[in-house]
C-alpha positions, -999 to +999 in steps of 0.1 A: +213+124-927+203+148-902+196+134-862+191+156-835+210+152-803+186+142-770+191+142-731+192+109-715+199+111-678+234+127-675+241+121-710+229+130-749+220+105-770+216+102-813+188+080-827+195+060-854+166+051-880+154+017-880+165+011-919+201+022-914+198+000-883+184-031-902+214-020-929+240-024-908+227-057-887+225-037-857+195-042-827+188-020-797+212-031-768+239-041-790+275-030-781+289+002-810+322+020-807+321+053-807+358+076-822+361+109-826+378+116-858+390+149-877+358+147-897+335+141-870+321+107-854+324+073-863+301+043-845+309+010-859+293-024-846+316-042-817+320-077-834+318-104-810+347-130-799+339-167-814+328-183-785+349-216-789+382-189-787+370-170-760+365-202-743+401-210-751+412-174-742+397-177-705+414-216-704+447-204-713+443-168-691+434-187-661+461-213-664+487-189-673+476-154-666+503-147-635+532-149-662+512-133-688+511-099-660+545-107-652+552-105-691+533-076-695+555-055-669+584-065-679+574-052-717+562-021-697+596-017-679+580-025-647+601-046-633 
């Protein structure tokens, strides 16, 4: 498949045909990663954090996030 690179502002986008779109369960606005590999680029669909454990994720940053950081240098050596 052959798409030709545009101008958008500062930047240069690729379009993406609506049935490789629909293929792949992807919308306008949704969130892709983009990687530059040795054969060229790869975009593959962000998937999205289960709500309930992000939910529990924020619950247990915010009750313990100070000795998670704390944690985190010392694993960096920045203590």
């Amino acid at each position: 498949m052959k798409r030709t690179l545009l101008s958008l502002g500062n930047s240069t986008a690729v379009t993406l045909p609506p049935d490789l779109l629909e293929r792949l369960g992807l919308h306008s606005g949704d969130t892709v990663e983009v990687e530059a590999t040795e054969d060229g680029i790869l975009i593959r669909p962000v998937k999205a954090l289960d709500p309930k454990f992000e939910r529990a994720l924020r619950a247990v940053v915010g009750r313990y996030g100070n000795t998670l950081r704390r944690l985190a240098e010392y694993d960096r050596g920045d203590e």
